[in-house]
Residue frames as qw, qx, qy, qz and C-alpha x, y, z in Angstrom:
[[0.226, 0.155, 0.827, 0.492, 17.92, -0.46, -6.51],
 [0.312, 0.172, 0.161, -0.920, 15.20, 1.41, -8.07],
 [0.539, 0.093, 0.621, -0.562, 12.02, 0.56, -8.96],
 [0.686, 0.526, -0.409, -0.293, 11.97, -0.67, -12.69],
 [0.238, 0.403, -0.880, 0.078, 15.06, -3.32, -11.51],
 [0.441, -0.028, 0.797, -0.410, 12.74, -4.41, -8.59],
 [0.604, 0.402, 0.001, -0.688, 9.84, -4.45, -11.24],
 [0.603, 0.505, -0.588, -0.191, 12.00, -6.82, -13.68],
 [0.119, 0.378, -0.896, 0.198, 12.79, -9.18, -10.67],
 [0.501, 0.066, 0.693, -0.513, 9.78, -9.52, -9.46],
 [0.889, 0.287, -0.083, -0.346, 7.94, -10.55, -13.26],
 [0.397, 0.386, -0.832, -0.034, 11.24, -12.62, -14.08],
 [0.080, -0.232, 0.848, -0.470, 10.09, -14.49, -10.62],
 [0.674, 0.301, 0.336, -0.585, 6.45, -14.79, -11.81],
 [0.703, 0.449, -0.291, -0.469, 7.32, -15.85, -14.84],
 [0.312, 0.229, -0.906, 0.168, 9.49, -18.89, -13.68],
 [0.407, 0.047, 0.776, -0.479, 6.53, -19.91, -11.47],
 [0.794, 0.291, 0.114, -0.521, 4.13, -19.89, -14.21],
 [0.679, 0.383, -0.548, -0.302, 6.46, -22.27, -16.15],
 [0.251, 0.261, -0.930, 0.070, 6.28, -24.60, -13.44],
 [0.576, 0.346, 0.524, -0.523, 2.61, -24.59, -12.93],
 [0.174, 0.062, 0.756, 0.627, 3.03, -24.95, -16.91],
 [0.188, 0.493, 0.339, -0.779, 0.19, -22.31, -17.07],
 [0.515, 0.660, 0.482, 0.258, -1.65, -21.08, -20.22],
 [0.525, 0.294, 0.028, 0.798, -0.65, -18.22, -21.73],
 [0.269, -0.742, -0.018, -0.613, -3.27, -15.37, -20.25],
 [0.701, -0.690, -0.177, -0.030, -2.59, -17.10, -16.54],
 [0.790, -0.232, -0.030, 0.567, 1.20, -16.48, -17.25],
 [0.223, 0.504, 0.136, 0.823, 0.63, -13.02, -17.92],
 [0.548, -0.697, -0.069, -0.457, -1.31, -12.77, -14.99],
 [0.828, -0.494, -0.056, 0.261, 1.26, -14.19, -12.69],
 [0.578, 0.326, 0.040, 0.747, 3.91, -11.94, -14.44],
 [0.182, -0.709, 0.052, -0.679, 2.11, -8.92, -13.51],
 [0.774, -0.610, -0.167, -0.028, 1.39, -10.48, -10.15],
 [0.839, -0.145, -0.090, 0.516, 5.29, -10.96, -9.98],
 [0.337, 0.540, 0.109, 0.764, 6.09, -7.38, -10.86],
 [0.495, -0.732, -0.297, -0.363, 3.95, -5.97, -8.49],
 [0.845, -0.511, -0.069, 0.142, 4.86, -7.75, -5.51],
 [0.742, 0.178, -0.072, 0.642, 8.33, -6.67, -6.39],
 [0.074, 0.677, 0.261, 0.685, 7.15, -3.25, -5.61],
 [0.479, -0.763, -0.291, -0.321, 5.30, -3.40, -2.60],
 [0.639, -0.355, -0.331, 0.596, 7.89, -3.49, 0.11],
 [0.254, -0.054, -0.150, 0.954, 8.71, 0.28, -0.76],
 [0.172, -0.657, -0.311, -0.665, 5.17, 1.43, -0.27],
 [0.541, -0.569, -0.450, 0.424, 6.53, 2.32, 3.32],
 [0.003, 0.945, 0.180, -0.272, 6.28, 6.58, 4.11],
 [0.147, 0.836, -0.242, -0.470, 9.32, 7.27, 2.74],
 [0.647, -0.032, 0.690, 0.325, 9.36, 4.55, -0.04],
 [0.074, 0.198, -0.412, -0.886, 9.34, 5.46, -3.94],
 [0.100, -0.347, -0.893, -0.268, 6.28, 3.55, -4.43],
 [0.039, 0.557, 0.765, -0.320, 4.12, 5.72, -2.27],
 [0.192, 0.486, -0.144, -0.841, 3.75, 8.98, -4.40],
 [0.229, -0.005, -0.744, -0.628, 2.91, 6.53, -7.56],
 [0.183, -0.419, -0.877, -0.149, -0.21, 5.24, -5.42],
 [0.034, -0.619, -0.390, 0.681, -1.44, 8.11, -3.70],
 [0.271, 0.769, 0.425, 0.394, -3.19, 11.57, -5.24],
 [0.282, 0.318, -0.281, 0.860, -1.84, 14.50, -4.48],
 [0.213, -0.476, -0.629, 0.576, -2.74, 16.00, -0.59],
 [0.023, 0.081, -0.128, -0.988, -3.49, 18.93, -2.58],
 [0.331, -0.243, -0.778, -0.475, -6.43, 17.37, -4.42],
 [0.475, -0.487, -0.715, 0.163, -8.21, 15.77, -1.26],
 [0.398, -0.016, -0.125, 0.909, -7.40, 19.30, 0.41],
 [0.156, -0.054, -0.138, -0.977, -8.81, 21.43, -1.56],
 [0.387, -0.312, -0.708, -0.501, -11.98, 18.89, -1.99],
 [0.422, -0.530, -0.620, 0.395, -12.61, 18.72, 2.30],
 [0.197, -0.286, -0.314, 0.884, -12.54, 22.51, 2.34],
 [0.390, -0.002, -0.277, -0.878, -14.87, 23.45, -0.33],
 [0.540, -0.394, -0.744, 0.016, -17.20, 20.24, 1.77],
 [0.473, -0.480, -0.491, 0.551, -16.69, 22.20, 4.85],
 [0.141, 0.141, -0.054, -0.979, -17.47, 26.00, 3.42],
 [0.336, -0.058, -0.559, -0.756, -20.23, 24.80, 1.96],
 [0.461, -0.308, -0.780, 0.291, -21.32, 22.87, 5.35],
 [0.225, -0.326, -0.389, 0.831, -21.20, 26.08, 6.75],
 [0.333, 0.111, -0.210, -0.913, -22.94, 28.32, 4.43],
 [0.499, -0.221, -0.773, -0.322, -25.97, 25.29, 4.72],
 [0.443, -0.432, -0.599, 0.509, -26.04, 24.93, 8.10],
 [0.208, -0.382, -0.439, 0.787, -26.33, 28.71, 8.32],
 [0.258, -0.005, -0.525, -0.811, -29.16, 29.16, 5.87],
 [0.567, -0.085, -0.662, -0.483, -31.19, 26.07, 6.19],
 [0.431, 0.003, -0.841, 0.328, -30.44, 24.91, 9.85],
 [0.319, -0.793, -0.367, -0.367, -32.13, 25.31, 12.78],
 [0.021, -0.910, 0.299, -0.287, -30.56, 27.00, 15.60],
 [0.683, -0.367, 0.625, 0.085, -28.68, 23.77, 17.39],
 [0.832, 0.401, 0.382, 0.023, -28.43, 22.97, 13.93],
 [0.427, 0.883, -0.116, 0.154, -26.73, 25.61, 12.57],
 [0.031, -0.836, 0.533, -0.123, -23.93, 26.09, 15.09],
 [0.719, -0.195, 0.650, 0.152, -23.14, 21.92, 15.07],
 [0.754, 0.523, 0.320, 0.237, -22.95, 22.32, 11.26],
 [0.144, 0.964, -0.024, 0.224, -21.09, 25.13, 11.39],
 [0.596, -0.630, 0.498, -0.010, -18.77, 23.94, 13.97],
 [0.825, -0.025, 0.480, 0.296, -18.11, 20.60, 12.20],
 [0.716, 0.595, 0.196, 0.308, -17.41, 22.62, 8.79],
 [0.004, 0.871, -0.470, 0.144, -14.65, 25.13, 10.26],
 [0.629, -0.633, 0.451, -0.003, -13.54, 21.93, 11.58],
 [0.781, 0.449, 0.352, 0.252, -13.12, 20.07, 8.31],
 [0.420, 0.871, -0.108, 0.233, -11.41, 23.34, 6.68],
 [0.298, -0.820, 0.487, -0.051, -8.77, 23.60, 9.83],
 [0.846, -0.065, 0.529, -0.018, -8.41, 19.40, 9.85],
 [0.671, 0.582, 0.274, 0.368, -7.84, 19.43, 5.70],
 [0.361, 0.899, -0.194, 0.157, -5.23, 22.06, 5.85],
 [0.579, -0.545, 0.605, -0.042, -3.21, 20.18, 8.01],
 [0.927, 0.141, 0.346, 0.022, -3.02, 17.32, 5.45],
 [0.160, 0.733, -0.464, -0.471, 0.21, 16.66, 3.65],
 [0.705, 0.323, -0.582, -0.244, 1.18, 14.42, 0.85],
 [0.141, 0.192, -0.941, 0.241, 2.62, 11.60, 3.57],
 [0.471, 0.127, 0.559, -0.670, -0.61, 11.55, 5.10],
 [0.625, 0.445, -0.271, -0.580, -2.06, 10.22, 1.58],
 [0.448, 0.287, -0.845, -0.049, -0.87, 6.64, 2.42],
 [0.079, 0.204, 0.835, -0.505, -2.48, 6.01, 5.35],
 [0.591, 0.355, 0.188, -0.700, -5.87, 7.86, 3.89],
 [0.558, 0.215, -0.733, -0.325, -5.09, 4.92, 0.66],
 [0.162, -0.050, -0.964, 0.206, -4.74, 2.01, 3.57],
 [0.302, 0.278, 0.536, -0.737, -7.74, 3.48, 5.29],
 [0.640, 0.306, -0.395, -0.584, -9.63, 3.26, 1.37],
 [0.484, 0.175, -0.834, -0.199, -8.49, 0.02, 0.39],
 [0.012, -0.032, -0.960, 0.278, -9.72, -1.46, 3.61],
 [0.342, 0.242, 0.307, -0.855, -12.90, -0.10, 3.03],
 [0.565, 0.453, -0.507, -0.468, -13.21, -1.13, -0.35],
 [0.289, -0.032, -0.956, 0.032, -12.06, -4.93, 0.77],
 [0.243, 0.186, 0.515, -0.801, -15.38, -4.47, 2.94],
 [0.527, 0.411, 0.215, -0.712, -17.43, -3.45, 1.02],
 [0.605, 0.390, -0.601, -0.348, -16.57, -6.01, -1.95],
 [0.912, 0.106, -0.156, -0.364, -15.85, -8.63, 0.72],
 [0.714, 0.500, -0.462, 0.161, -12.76, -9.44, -0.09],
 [0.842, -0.461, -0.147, 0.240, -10.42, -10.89, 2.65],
 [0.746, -0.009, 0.070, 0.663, -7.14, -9.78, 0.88],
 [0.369, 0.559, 0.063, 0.740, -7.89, -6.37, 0.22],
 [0.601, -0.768, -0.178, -0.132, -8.84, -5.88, 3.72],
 [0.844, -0.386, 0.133, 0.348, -5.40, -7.19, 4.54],
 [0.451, 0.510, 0.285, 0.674, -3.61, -5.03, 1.71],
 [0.081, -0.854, -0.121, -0.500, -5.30, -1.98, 3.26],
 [0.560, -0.822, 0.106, 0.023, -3.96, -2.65, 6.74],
 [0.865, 0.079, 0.149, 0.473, -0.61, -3.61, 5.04],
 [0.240, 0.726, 0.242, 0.598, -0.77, -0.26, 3.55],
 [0.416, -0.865, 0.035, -0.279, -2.02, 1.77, 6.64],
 [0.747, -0.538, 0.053, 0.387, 0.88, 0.05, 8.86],
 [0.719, 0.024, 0.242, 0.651, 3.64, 0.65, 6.04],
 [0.226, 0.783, 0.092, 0.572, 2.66, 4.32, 5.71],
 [0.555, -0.820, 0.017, -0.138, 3.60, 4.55, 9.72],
 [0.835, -0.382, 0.235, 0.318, 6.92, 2.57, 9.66],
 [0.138, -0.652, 0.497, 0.556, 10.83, 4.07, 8.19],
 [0.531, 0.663, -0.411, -0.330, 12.14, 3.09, 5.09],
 [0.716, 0.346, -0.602, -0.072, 13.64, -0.40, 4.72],
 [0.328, -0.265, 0.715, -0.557, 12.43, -1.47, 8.49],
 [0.699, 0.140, 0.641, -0.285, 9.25, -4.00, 8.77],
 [0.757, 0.530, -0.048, -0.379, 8.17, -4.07, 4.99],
 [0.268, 0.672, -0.690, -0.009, 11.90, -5.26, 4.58],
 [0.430, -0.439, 0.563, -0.553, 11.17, -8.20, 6.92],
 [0.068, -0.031, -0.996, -0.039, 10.77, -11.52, 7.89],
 [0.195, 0.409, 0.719, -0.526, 7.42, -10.27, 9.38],
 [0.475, 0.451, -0.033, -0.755, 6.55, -8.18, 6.48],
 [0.276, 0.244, -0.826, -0.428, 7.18, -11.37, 4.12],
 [0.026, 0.219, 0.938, -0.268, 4.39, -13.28, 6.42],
 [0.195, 0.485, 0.358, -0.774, 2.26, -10.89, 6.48],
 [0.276, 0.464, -0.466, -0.701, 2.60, -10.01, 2.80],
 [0.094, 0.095, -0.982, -0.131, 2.26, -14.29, 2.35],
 [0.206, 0.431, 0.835, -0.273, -1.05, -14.59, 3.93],
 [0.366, 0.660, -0.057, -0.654, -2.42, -11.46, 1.49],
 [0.182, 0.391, -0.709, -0.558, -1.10, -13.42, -1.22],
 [0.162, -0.072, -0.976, -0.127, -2.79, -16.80, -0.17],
 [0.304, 0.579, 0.594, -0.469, -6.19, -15.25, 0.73],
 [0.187, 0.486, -0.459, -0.719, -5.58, -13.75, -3.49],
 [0.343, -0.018, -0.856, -0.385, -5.51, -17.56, -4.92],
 [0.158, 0.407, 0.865, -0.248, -8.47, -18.16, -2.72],
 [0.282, 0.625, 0.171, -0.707, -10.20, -15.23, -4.16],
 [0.290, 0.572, -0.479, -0.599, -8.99, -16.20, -7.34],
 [0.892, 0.063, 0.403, -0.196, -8.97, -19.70, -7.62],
 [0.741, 0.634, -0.220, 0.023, -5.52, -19.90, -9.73],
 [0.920, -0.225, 0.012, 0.319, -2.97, -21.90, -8.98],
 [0.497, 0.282, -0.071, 0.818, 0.75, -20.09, -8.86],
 [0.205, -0.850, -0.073, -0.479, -1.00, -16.66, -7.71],
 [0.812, -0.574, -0.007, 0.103, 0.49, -17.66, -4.02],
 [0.769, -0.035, 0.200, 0.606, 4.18, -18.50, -5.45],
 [0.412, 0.625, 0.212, 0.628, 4.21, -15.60, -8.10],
 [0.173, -0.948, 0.001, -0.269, 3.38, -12.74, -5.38],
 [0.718, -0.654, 0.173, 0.166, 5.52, -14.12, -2.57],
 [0.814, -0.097, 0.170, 0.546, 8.28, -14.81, -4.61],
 [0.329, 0.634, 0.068, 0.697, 8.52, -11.35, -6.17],
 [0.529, -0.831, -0.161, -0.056, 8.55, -10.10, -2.66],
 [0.793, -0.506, 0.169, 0.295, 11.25, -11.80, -1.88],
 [0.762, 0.160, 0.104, 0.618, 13.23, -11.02, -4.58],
 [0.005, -0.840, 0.102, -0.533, 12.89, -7.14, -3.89],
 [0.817, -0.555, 0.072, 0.139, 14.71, -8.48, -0.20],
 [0.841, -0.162, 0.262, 0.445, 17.20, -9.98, -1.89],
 [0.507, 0.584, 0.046, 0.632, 18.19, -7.05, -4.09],
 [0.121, -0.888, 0.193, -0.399, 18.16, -4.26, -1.52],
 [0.795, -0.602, -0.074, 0.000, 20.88, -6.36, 0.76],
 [0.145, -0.949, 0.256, 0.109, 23.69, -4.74, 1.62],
 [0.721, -0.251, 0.545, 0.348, 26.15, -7.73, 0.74],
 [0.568, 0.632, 0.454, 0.270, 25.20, -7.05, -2.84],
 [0.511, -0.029, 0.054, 0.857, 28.06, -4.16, -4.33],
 [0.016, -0.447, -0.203, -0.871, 25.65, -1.30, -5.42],
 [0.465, -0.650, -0.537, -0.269, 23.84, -1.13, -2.62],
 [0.081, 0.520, -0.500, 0.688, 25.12, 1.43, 0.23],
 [0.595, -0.323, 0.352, -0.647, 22.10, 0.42, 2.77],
 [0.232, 0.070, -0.948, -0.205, 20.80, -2.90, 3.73],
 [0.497, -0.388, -0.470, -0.618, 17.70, -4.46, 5.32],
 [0.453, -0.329, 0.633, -0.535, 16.53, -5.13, 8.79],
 [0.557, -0.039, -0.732, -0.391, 15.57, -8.67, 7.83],
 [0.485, -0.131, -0.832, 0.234, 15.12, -9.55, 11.55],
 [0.171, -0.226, 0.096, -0.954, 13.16, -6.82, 12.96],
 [0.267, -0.895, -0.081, -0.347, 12.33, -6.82, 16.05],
 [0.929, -0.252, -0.131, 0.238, 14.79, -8.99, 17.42],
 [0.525, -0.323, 0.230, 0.753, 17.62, -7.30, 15.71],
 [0.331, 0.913, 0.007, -0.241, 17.64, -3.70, 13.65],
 [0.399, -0.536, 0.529, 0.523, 20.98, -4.67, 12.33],
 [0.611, 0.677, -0.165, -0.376, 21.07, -3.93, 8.64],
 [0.628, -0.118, 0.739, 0.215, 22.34, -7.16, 6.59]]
């Protein structure tokens, strides 16, 4: 299923929570989007469609670590002193070799590796958890953990450290349940689907 259908299951799934928190209207737009979302995230595993739409291109970051690391070098060997120079000099050839090595897959794990920063530095519990959600799901196949019973826990406690951050009722229901309904569309019982999910992973890789 692609990623518009998941999109549409996951707000339909937000929006049927807000009408049974009987929200206002801006918190049931805000549990729609929530629901959309969450409908998403399972495929931001390495080779999921979701991870090109959050990443920047490897080019970008590339090009930006090499013209850091020429420019390390041509400092260092101007301005440095002499243990100076050749440890600046050293670390910027290493920065140009290191950054040319980087492709685009690698751009999901450098996001998870952000976002946890960012939850740091703001605080936040969930986006800590988000980032390491990220960083794991840029390491694991396609429809393997994220697909999961474990990734739905996981994914649950991110959601319910949200409404603590937020302090809005539904926020909890609205994510989790658009999770789940991106599960329940990619399962193989379902006719358009050729593949199905590991829902029981690790116990059992069998695709259901």
């Amino acid at each position: 299923m692609n990623g518009t259908a998941h999109t549409a299951f996951g707000a339909a799934t937000g929006f049927i929570v807000a009408n049974t928190f009987h929200t206002s209207p801006s918190t049931t737009l805000l549990l729609v989007g929530l629901g959309g979302v969450s409908g998403l995230i399972p495929d931001l595993d390495i080779d999921g469609s979701l991870r090109g739409k959050i990443t920047i291109s490897h080019k970008v970051i590339r090009t930006v670590a090499q013209l850091i690391g020429a420019l390390m070098i041509f400092y260092s060997f101007y301005g440095g002193s002499s243990t100076e120079k050749w440890l600046g000099i050293g670390i910027g050839l290493a920065m140009m070799v290191v950054s040319s090595m980087i492709k685009q897959k690698h751009m999901l794990t450098i996001t998870g590796i952000g976002v946890i920063v960012g939850g740091f530095s703001l605080q936040e519990l969930w986006l800590i958890l988000l980032g390491i959600y990220i960083l794991i799901a840029s390491f694991v196949s396609h429809r393997s953990y994220t697909h999961s019973i474990l990734g739905v826990i996981f994914f649950g406690i991110i959601a319910s450290k949200l409404e603590e951050s937020l302090g809005i009722d539904g926020v909890f229901y609205a994510c989790l349940a658009g999770y789940i309904s991106h599960l329940i569309a990619d399962l193989k019982i379902l006719p358009f689907n050729k593949r199905g999910i590991k829902l029981f992973l690790p116990v059992s890789s069998k695709e259901i």
